[in-house]
C-alpha positions in Angstrom: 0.0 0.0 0.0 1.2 3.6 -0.6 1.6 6.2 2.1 0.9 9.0 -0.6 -1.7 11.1 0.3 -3.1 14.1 -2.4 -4.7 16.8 -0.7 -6.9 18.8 -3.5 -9.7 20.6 -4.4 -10.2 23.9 -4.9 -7.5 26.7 -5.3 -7.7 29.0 -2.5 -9.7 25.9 -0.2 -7.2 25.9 2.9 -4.5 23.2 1.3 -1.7 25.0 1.7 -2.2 25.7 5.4 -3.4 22.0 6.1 0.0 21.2 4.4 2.1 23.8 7.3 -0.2 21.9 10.0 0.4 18.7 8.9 4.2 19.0 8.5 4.3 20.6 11.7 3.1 17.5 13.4 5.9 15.7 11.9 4.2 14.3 8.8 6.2 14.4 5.3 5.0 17.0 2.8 5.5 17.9 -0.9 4.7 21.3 -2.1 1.9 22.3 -4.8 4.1 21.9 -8.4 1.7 24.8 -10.0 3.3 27.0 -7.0 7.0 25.8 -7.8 6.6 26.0 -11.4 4.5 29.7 -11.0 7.7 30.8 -8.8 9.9 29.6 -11.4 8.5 31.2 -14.4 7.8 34.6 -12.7 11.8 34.7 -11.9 13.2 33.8 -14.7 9.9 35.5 -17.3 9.3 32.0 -18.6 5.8 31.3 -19.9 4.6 28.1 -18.4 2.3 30.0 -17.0 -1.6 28.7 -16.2 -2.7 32.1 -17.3 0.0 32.0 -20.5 0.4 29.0 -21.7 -1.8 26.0 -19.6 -1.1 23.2 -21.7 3.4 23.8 -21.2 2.0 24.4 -17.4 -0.1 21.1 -17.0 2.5 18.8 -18.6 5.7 20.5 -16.4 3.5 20.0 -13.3 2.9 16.2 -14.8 6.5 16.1 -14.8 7.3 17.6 -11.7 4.6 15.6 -9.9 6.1 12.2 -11.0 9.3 13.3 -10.0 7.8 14.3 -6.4 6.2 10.6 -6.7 8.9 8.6 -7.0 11.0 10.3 -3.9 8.3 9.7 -1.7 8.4 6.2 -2.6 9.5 4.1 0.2 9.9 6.8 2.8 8.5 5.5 6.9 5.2 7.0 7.6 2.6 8.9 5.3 3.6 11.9 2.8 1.2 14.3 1.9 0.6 16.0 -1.5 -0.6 19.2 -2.0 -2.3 18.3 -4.9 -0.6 15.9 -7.5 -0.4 14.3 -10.7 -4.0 13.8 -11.2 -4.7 17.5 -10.5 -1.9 18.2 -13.9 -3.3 15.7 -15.9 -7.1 16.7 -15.1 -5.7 20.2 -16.6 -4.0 18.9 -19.3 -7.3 16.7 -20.4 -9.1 19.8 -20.0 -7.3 22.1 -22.2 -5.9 19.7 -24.7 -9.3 17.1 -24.8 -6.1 14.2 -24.8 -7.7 11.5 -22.3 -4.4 12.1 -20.0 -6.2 10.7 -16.9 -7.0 7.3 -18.1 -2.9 7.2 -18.2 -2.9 7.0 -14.7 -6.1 4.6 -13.5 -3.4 1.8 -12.6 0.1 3.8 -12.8 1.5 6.2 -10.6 -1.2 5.4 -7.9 -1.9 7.3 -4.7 -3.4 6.1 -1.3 -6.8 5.2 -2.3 -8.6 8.0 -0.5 -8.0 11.5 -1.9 -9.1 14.3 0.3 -10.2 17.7 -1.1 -11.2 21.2 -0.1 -14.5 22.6 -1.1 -14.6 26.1 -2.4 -14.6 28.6 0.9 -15.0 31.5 -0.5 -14.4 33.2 2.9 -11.0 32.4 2.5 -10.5 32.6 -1.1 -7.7 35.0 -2.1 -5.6 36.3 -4.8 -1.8 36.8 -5.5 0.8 36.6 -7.9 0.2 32.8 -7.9 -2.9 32.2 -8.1 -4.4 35.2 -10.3 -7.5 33.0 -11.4 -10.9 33.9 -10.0 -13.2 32.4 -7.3 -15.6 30.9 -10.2 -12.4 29.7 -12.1 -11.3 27.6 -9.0 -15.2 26.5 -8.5 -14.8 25.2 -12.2 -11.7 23.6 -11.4 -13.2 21.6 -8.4 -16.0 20.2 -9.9 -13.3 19.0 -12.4 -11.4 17.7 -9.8 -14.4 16.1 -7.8 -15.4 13.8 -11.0 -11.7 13.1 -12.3 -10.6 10.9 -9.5 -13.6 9.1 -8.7 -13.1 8.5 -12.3 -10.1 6.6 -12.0 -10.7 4.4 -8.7 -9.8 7.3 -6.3 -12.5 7.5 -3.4 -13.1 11.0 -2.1 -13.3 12.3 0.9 -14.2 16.5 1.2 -12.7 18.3 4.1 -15.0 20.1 6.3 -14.7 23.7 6.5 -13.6 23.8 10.0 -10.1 25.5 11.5 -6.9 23.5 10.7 -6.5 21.5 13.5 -9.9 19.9 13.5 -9.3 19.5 9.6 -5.9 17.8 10.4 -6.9 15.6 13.2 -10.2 14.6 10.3 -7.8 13.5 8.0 -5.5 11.5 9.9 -8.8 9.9 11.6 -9.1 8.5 7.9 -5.7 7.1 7.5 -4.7 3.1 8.4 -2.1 3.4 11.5 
């Protein structure tokens, strides 16, 4: 069984923070790619950008998110993902019609249960990352939400609580 764990949903849902909260109790943790490759770009004025070019962005983010797989491999314990290959190849299927996800029904395989955030738009902000809209990122989690059932992922959506009741719900749904 893997410990990989993608945490997903919608942009702006609380993942990032659940990430912090998670790694602070000691729990491996892998960084969003978008984020990383949205950094990257923006230093160096590159154009894989989601709001540029999406279809360079999705398939560096599948790169970067089977790269982010295979060192997780093997390591003690459980390793979170902030969201993950899927997430990339949902995008890339999306904007390119290519049926990307059915690639990865029984390769590159998570834990079985995916968890994602439902759009809070309480807590939905903008910055130099994430310069989508709220109905964007509502678009892209109802996306999300029929993708990985759609490859033998079961889903589980966070509840909108504060982040250590969302942590402490999450690891309630893990195997010790």
């Amino acid at each position: 069984m893997t410990r990989s764990v993608v945490i997903s949903g919608c942009s702006g849902g609380g993942k990032s923070t659940l990430l912090e909260e998670l790694a602070r109790r000691g729990h491996a943790t892998v960084e969003e790619p978008g984020r990383r490759i949205v950094k990257e770009e923006l230093a160096g004025n590159g154009a894989a950008l989601p709001w540029v070019d999406p279809v360079a962005f999705a398939r560096r983010a599948i790169a970067i998110a089977l790269e982010d797989q295979a060192r997780a491999e093997g390591q003690p314990g459980w390793t979170f993902f902030d969201r993950g290959l899927i997430d990339a190849a949902s995008a890339l299927q999306a904007s390119t019609g290519e049926p990307v996800l059915e690639t990865f029904r029984h390769r590159h395989r998570y834990y079985r249960t995916v968890f994602l955030t439902a759009p809070w738009p309480e807590i939905y902000v903008n910055d130099s990352e994430r310069q989508h809209g709220f109905e964007e990122a509502v678009a892209e989690y109802e996306r999300l939400t029929a993708a990985y059932p759609e490859i033998g992922y079961d889903v589980v959506i966070l509840p909108k609580t504060d982040v250590a009741a969302r942590a402490d719900f999450l690891l309630s749904r893990l195997p010790e």
